[in-house]
VOBA-1610 file (N, C-alpha, C; in pm, whole numbers, padded with zeros to 5 digits, always signed):
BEGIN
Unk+12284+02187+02871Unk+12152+02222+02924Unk+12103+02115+03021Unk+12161+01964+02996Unk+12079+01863+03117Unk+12165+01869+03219Unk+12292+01912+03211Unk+12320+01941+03297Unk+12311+02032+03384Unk+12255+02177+03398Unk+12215+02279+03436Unk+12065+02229+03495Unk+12025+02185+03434Unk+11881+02117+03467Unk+11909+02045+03571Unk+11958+01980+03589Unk+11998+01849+03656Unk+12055+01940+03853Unk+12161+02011+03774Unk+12211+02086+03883Unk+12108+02187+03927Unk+11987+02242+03892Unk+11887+02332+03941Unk+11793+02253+04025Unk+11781+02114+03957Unk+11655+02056+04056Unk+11757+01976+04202Unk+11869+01958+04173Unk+11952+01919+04278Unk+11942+02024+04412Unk+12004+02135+04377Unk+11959+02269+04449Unk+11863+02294+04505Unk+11720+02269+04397Unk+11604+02296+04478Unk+11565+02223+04583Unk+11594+02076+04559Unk+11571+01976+04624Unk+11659+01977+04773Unk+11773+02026+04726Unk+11838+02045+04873Unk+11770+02189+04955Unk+11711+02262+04934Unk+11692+02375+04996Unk+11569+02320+05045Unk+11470+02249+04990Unk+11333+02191+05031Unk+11371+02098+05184Unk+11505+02067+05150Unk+11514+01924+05235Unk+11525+02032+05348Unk+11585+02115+05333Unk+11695+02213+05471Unk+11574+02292+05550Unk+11485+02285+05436Unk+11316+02383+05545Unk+11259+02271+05636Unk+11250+02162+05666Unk+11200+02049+05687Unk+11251+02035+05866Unk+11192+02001+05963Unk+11252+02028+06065Unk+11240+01951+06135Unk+11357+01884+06285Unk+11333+01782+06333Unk+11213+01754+06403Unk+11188+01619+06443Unk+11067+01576+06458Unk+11099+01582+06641Unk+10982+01630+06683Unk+10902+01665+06792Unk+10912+01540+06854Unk+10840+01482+06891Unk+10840+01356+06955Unk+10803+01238+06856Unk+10850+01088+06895Unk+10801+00957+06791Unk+10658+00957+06903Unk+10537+00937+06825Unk+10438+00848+06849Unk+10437+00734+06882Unk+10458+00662+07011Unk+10420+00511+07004Unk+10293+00539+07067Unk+10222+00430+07003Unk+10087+00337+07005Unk+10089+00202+07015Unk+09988+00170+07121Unk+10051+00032+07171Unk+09836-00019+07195Unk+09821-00163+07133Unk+09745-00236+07170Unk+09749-00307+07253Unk+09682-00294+07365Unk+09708-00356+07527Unk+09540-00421+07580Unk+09541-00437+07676Unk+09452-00503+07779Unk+09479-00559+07912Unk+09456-00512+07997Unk+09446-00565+08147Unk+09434-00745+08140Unk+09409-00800+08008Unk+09385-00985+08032Unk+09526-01018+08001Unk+09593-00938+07958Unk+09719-00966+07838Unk+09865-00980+07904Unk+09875-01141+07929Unk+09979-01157+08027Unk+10155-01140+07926Unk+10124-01115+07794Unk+10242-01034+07743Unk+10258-00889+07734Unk+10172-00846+07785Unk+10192-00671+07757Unk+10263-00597+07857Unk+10268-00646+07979Unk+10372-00561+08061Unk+10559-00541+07975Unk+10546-00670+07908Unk+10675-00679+07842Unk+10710-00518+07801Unk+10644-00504+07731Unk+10640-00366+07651Unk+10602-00204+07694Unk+10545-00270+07821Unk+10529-00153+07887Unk+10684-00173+07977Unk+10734-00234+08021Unk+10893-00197+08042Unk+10998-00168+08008Unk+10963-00218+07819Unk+11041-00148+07727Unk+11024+00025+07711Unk+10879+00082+07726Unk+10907+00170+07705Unk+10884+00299+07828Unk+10898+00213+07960Unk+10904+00302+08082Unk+11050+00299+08070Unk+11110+00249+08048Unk+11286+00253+08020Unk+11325+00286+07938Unk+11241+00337+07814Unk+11318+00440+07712Unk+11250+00592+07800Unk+11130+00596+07868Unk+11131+00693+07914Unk+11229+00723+08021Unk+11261+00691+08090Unk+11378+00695+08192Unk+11511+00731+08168Unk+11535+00685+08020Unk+11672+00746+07914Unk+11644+00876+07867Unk+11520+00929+07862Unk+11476+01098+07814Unk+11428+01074+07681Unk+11429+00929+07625Unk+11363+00932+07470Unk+11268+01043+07464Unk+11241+01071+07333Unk+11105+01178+07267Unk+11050+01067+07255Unk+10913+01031+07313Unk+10839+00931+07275Unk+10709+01037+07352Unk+10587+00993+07258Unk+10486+01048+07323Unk+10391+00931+07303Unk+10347+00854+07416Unk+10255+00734+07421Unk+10118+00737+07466Unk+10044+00642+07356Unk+09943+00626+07397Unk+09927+00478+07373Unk+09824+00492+07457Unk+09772+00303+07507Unk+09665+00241+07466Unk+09605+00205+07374Unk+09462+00214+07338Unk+09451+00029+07430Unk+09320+00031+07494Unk+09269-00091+07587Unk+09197-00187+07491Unk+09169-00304+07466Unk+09160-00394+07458Unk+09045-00491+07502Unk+08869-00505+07504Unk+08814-00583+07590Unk+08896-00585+07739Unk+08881-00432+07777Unk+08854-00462+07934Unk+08799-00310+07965Unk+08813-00274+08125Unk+08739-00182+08141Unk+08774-00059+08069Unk+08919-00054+08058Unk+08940+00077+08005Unk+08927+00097+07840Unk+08826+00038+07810Unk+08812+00001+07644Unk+08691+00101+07612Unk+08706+00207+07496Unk+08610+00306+07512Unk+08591+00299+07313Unk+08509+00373+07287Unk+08472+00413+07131Unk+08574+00439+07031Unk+08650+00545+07103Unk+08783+00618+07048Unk+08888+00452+07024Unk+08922+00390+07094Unk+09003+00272+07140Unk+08987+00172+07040Unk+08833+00132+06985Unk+08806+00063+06915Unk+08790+00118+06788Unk+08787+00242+06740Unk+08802+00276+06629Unk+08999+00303+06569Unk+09064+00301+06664Unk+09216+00310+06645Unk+09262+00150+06584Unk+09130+00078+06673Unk+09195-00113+06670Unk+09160-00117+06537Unk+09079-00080+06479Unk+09020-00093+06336Unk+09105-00033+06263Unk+09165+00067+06272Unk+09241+00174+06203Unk+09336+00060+06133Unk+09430+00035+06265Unk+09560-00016+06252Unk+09483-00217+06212Unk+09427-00216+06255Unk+09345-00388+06217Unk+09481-00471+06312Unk+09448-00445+06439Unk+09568-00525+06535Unk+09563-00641+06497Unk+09659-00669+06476Unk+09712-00824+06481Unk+09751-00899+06569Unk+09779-00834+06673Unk+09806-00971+06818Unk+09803-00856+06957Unk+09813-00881+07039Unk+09811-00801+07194Unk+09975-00875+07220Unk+10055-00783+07324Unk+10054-00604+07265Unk+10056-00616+07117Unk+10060-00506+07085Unk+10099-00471+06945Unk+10183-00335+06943Unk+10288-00293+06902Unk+10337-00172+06847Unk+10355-00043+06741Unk+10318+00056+06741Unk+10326+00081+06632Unk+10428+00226+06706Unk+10539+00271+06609Unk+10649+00364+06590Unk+10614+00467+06538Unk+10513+00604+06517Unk+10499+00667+06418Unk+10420+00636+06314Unk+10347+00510+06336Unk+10224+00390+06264Unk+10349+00248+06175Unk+10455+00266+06220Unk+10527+00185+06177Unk+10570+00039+06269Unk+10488-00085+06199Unk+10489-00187+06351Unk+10566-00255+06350Unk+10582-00296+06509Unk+10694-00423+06514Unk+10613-00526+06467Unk+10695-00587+06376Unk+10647-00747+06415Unk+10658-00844+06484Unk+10615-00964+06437Unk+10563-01038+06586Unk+10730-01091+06640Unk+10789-01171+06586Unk+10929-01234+06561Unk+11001-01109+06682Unk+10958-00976+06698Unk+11082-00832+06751Unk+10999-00791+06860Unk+10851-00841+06896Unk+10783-00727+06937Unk+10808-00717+07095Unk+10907-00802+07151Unk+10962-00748+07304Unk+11100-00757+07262Unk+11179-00723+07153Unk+11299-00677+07130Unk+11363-00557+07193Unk+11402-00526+07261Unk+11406-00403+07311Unk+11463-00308+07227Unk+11620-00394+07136Unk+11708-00266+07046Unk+11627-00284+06929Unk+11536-00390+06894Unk+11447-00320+06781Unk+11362-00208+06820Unk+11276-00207+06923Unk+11213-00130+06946Unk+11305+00004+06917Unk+11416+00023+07024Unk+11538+00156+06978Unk+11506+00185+06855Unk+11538+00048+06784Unk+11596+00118+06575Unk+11471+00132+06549Unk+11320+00100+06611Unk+11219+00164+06503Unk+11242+00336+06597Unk+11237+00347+06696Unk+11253+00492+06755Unk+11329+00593+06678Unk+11472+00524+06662Unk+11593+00591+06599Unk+11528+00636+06434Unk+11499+00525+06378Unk+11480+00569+06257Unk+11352+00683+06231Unk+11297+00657+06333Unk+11153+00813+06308Unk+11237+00937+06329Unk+11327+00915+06447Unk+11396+01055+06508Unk+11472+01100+06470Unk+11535+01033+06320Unk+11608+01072+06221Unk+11546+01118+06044Unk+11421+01064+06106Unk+11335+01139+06010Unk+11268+01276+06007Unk+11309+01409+05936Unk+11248+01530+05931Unk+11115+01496+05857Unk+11040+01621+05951Unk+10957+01658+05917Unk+10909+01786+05807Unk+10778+01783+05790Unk+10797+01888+05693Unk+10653+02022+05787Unk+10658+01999+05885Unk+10523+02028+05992Unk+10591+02053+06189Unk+10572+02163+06208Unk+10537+02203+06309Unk+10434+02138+06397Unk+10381+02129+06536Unk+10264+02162+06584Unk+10320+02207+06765Unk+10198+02316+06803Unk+10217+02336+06869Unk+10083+02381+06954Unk+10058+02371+07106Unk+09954+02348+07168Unk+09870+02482+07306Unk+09826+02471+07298Unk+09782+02625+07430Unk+09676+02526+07477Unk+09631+02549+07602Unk+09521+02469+07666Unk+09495+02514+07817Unk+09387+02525+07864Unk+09318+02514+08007Unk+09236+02482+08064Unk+09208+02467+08150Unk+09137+02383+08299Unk+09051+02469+08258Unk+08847+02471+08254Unk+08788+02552+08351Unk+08661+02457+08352Unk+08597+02464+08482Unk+08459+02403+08519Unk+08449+02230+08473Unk+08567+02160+08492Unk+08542+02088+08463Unk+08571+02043+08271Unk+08637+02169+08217Unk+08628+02121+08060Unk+08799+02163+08077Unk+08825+02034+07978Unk+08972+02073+07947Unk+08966+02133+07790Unk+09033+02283+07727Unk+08951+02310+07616Unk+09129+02397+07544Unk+09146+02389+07404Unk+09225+02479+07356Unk+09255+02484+07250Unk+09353+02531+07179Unk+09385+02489+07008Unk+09526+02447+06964Unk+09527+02421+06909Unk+09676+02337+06835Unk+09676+02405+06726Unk+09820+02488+06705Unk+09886+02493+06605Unk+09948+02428+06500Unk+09915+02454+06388Unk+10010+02360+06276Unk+10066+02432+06213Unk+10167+02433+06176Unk+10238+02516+06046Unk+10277+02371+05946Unk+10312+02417+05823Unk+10352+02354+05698Unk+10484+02434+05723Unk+10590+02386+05709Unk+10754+02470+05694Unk+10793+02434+05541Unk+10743+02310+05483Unk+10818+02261+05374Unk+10745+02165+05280Unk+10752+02147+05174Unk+10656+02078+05134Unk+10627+01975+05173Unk+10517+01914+05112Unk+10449+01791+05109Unk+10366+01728+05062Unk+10336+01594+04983Unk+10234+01626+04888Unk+10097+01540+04911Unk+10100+01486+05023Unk+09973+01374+05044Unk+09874+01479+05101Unk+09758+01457+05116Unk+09631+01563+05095Unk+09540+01486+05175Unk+09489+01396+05232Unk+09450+01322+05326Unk+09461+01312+05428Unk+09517+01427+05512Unk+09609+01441+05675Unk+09471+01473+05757Unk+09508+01396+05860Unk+09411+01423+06008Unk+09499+01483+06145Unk+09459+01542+06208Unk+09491+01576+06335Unk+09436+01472+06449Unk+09504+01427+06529Unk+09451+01320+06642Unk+09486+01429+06791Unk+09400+01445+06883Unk+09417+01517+06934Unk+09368+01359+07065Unk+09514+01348+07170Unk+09445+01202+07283Unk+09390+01256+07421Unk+09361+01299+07477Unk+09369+01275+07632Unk+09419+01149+07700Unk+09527+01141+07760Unk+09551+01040+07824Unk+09572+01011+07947Unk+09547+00877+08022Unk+09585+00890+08215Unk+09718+00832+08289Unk+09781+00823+08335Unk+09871+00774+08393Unk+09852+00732+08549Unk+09948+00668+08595Unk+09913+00612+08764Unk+09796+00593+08762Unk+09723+00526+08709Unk+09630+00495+08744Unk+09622+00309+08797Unk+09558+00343+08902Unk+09600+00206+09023Unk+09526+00124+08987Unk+09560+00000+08939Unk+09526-00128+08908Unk+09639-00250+08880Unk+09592-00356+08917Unk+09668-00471+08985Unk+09619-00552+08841Unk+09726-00556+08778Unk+09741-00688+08663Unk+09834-00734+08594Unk+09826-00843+08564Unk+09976-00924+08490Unk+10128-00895+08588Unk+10058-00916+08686Unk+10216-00849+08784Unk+10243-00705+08773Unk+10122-00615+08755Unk+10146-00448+08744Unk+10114-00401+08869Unk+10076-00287+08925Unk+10019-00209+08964Unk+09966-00119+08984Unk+10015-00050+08821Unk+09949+00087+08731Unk+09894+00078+08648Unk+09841+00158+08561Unk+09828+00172+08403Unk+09889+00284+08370Unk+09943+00319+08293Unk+10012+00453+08228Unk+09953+00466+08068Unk+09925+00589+08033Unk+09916+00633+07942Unk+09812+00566+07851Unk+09676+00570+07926Unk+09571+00482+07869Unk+09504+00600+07808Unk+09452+00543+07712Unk+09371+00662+07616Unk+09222+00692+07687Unk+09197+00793+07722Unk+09104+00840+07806Unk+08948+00900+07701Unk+09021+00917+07608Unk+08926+01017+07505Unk+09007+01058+07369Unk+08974+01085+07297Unk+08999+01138+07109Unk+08955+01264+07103Unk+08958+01360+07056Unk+08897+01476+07012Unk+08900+01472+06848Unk+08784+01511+06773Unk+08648+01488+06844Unk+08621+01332+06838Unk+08699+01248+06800Unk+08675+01091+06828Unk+08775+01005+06769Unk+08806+00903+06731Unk+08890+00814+06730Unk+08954+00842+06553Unk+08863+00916+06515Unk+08887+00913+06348Unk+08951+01069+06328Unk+08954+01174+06406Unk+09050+01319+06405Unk+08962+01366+06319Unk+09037+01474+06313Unk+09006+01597+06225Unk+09052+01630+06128Unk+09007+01646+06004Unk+09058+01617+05836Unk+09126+01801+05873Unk+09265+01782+05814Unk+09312+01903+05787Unk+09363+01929+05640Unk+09401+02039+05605Unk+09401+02106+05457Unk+09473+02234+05440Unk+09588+02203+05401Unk+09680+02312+05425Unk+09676+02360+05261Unk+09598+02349+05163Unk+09607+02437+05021Unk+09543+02588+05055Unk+09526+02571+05166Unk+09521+02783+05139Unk+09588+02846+05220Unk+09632+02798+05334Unk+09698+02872+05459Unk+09818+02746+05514Unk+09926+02806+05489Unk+10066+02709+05566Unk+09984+02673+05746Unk+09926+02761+05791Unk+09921+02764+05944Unk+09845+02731+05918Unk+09771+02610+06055Unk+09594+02606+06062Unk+09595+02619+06211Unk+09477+02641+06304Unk+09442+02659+06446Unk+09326+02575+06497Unk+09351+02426+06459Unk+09215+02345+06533Unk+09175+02349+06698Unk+09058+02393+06702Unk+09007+02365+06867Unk+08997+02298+06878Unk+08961+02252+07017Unk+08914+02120+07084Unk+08889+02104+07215Unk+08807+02072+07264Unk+08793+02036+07418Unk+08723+01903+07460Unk+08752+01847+07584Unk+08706+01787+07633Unk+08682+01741+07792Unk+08534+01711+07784Unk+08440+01668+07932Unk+08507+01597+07997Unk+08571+01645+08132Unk+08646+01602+08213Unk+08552+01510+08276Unk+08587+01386+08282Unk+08543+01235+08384Unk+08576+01289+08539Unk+08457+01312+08643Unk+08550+01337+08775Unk+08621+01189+08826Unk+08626+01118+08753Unk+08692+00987+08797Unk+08860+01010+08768Unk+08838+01083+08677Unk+09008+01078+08619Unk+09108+01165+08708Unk+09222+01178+08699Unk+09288+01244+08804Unk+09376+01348+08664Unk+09318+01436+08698Unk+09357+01570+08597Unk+09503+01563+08598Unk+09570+01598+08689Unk+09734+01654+08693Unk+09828+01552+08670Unk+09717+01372+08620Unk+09787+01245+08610Unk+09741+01252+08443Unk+09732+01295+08368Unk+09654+01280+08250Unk+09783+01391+08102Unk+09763+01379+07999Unk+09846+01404+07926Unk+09778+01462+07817Unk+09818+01511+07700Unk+09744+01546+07582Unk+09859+01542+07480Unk+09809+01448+07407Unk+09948+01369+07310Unk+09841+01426+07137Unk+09898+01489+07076Unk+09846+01515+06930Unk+09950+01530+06829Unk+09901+01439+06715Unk+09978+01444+06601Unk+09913+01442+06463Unk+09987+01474+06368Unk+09926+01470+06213Unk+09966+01338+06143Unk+09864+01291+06086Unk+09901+01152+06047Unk+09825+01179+05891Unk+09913+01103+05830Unk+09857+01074+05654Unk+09750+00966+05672Unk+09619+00979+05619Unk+09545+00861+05627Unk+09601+00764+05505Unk+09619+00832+05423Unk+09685+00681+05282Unk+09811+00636+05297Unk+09884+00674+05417Unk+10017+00571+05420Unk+09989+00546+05587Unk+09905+00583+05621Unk+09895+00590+05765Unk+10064+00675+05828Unk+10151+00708+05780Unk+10234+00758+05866Unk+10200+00893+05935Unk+10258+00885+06080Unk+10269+00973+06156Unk+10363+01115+06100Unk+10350+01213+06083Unk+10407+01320+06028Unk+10468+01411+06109Unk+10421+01435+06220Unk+10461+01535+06370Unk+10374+01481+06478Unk+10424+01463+06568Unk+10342+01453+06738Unk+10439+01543+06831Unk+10341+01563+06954Unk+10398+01585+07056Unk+10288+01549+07140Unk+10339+01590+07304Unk+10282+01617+07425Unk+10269+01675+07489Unk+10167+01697+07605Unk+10231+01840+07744Unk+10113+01780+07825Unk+10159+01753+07941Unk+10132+01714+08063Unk+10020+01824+08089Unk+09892+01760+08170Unk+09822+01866+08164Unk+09804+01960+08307Unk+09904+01896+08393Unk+09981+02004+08483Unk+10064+02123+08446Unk+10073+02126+08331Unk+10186+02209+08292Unk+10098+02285+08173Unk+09944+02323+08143Unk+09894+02404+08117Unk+09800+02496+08174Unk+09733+02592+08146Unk+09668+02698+08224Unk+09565+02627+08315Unk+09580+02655+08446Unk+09476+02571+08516Unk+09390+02681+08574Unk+09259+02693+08557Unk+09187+02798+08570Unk+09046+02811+08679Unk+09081+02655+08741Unk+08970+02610+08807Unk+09008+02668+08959Unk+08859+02685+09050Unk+08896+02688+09195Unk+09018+02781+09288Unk+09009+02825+09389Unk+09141+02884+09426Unk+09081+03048+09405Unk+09118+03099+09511Unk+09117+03249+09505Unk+09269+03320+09407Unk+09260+03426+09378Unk+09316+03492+09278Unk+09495+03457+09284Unk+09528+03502+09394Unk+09650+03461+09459Unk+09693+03311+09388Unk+09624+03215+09358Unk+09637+03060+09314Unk+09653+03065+09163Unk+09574+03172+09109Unk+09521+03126+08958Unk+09690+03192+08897Unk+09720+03088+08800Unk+09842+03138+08659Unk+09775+03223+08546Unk+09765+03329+08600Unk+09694+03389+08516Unk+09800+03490+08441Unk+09979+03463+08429Unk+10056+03585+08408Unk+10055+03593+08248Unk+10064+03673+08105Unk+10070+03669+08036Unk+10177+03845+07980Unk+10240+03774+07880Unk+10299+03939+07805Unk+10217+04012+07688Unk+10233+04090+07669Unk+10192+04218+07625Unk+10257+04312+07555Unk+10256+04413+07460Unk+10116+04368+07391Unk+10149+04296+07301Unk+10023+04213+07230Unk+10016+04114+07145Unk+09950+04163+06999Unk+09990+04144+06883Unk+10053+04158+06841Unk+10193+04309+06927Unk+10296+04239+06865Unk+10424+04364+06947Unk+10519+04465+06852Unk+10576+04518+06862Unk+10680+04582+06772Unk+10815+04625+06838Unk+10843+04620+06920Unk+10907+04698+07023Unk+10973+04612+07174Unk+10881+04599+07217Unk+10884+04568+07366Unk+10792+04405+07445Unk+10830+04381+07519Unk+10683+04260+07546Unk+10744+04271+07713Unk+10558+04318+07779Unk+10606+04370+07943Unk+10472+04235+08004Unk+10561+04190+08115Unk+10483+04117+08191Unk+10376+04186+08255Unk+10258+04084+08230Unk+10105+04118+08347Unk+10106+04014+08393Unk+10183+04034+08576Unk+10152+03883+08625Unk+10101+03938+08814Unk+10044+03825+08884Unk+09978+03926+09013Unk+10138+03864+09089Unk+10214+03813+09059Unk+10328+03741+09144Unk+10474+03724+09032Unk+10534+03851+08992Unk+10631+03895+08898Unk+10753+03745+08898Unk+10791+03726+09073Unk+10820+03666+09102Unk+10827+03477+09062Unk+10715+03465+09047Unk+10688+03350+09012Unk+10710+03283+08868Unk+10749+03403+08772Unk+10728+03379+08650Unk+10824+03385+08587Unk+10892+03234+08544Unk+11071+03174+08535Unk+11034+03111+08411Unk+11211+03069+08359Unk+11261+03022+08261Unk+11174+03047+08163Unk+11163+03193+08067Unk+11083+03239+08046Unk+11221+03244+07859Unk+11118+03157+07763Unk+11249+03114+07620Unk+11122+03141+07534Unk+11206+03198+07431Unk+11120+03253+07304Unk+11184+03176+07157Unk+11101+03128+07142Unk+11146+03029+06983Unk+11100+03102+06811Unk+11160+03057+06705Unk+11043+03085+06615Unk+10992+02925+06578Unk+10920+02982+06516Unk+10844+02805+06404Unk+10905+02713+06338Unk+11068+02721+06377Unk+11148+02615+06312Unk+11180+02573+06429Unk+11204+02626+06556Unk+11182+02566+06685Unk+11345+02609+06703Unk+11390+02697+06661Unk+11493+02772+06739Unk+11533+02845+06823Unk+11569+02797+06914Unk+11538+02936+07069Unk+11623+03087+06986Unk+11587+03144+07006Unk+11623+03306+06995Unk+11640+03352+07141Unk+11555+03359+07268Unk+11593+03451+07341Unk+11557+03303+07497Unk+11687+03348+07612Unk+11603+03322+07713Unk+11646+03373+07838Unk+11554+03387+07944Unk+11571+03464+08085Unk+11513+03345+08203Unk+11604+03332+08290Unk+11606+03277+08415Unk+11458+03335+08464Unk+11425+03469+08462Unk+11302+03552+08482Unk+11323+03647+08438Unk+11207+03736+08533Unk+11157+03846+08460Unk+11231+03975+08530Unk+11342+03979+08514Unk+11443+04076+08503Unk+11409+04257+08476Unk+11401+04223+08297Unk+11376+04376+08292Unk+11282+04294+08126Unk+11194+04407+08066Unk+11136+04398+07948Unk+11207+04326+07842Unk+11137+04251+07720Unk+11182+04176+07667Unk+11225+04273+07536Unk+11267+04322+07466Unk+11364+04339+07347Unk+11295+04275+07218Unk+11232+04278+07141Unk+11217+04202+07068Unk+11219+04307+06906Unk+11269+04434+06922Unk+11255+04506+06788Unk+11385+04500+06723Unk+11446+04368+06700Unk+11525+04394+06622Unk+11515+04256+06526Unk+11413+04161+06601Unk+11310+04053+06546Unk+11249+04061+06418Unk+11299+04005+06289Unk+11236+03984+06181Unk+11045+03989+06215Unk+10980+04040+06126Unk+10817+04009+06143Unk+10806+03874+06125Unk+10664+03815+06166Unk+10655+03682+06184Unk+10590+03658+06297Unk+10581+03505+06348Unk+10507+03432+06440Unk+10616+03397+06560Unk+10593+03378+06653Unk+10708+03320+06738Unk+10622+03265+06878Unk+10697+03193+06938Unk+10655+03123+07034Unk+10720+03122+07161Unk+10651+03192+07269Unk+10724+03228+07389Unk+10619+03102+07520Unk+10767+03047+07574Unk+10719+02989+07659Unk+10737+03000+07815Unk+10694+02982+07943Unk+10738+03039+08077Unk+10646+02941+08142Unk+10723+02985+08279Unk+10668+02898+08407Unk+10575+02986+08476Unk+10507+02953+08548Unk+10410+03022+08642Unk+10402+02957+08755Unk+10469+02958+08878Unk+10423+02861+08986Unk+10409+02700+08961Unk+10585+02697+08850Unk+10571+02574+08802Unk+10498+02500+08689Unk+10409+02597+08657Unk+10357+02541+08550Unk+10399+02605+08415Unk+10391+02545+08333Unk+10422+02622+08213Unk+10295+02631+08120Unk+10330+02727+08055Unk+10289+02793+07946Unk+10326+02860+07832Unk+10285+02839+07685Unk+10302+02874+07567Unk+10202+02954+07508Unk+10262+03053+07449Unk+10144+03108+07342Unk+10261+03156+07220Unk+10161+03216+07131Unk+10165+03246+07008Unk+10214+03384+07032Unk+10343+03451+06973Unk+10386+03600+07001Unk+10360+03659+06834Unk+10320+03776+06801Unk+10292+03799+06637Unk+10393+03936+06630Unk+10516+03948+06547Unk+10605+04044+06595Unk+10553+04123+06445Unk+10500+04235+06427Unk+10504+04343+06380Unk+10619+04436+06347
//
């Protein structure tokens, strides 16, 4: 009998592990400042893991200088920085002895990106009047048992022109929090999926199509990072300005589907590399374009996620197959 026992929770335990899915992008978070004649170090470490194609989705929180905002100083508190730069992997930090190591930096990367998750997330968003506004998906795929999880939702800027420590940019400075530096308490005991909104008051100082939106789920009692990602905010619905001819307005149909999914777009043409996933993030279907109607009745019921270009930009939504 302990043995049967033994061999049932082995089983279960392996089938729990196998729902669990790779991780989206590592979170780095980095304590910086424009005074901080060691921080470019680290910003070259990780413009050169970007340049290799790492999954890294970064944010920059500032330091006593100009780009130092509410959100910024409630993250410094979070983490209780200990020196400029500072690193953190997924909330996991270098220390001081590694912290312009470059192959440490790698092995804290490696070891997040070999860590499954047990969480999805996924993002929809658009431009209008000045508000950048949308919702984030979460799914639960697999268990988990900490109960304390927040959503961090960043706005962030890039190229942005300034002359310091031998720079001449800033990249990936935290611009804003939604709704502030402390997130949004989430609670997955009644529904695997949740759909948080969010928007935020575009600065006309900032340069929109230079700016990012980096969100992840983090445990507040171990502080670890659980899922992140990103998406450039060129590469979501831009809804501002421009006569009709300009606007990405193409979307498929109908929603919920059973059968079929037919493009409504004013430029058929325009609307490429058009890949359909489900919630474990497995492509199922994809088209160069829009050819002929999409096929989808032979599709288990469920949620799925179809993504496409529009005049270069991309876009995701939520497909509900009936």
């Amino acid at each position: 009998m302990k043995q049967l026992f033994t061999m049932l929770l082995l089983i279960s335990t392996v089938t729990l592990f196998a729902q669990q899915v790779d991780r989206q992008k590592v979170v780095v978070e980095v304590g910086t400042g424009t005074w901080c004649p060691s921080c470019p170090a680290v910003v070259d470490i990780l413009h050169d893991f970007i340049d290799q194609g790492l999954e890294i989705a970064i944010v920059e929180y500032h330091n006593n200088d100009a780009y130092t905002n509410s959100a910024s100083i409630l993250r410094e508190d979070y983490y209780d920085f200990p020196w400029f730069p500072t690193t953190y992997y997924d909330a996991n930090h270098i220390g001081y002895d590694d912290w312009a190591t470059q192959s440490i930096h790698l092995q804290y990367y490696q070891d997040r990106m070999n860590t499954p998750s047990s969480f999805t997330t996924t993002i929809g968003a658009e431009v209008l009047e000045g508000v950048l506004s949308g919702v984030v998906t979460l799914d639960k795929v697999a268990e988990y048992t900490g109960e304390n999880l927040v959503l961090h939702i960043v706005l962030t800027e890039s190229d942005i022109p300034e002359v310091w420590q031998g720079e001449t940019e800033l990249d990936h400075v935290e611009r804003a929090m939604f709704p502030d530096g402390n997130g949004t308490a989430i609670d997955f005991s009644s529904s695997d999926q949740l759909e948080i909104d969010f928007s935020f008051d575009l600065d006309p100082t900032w340069v929109i199509d230079k700016c990012e939106i980096t969100y992840f789920i983090q445990d507040n009692d171990t502080k670890e990072i659980l899922q992140g990602d990103f998406i450039n905010v060129e590469e979501v619905v831009l809804s501002d300005g421009g006569d009709v001819s300009q606007v990405n307005n193409a979307y498929f149909y109908p929603n919920p589907v059973q059968n079929k999914l037919f493009l409504a777009a004013t430029d058929a043409l325009a609307v490429t590399n058009i890949e359909l996933y489900d919630l474990l993030g497995k492509k199922i279907l994809v088209q160069n374009n829009y050819a002929t109607v999409i096929n989808v009745a032979h599709l288990p019921q469920g949620v799925y996620l179809l993504s496409f270009y529009e005049n270069g930009v991309k876009k995701v939504s939520k497909i509900i197959k009936q």
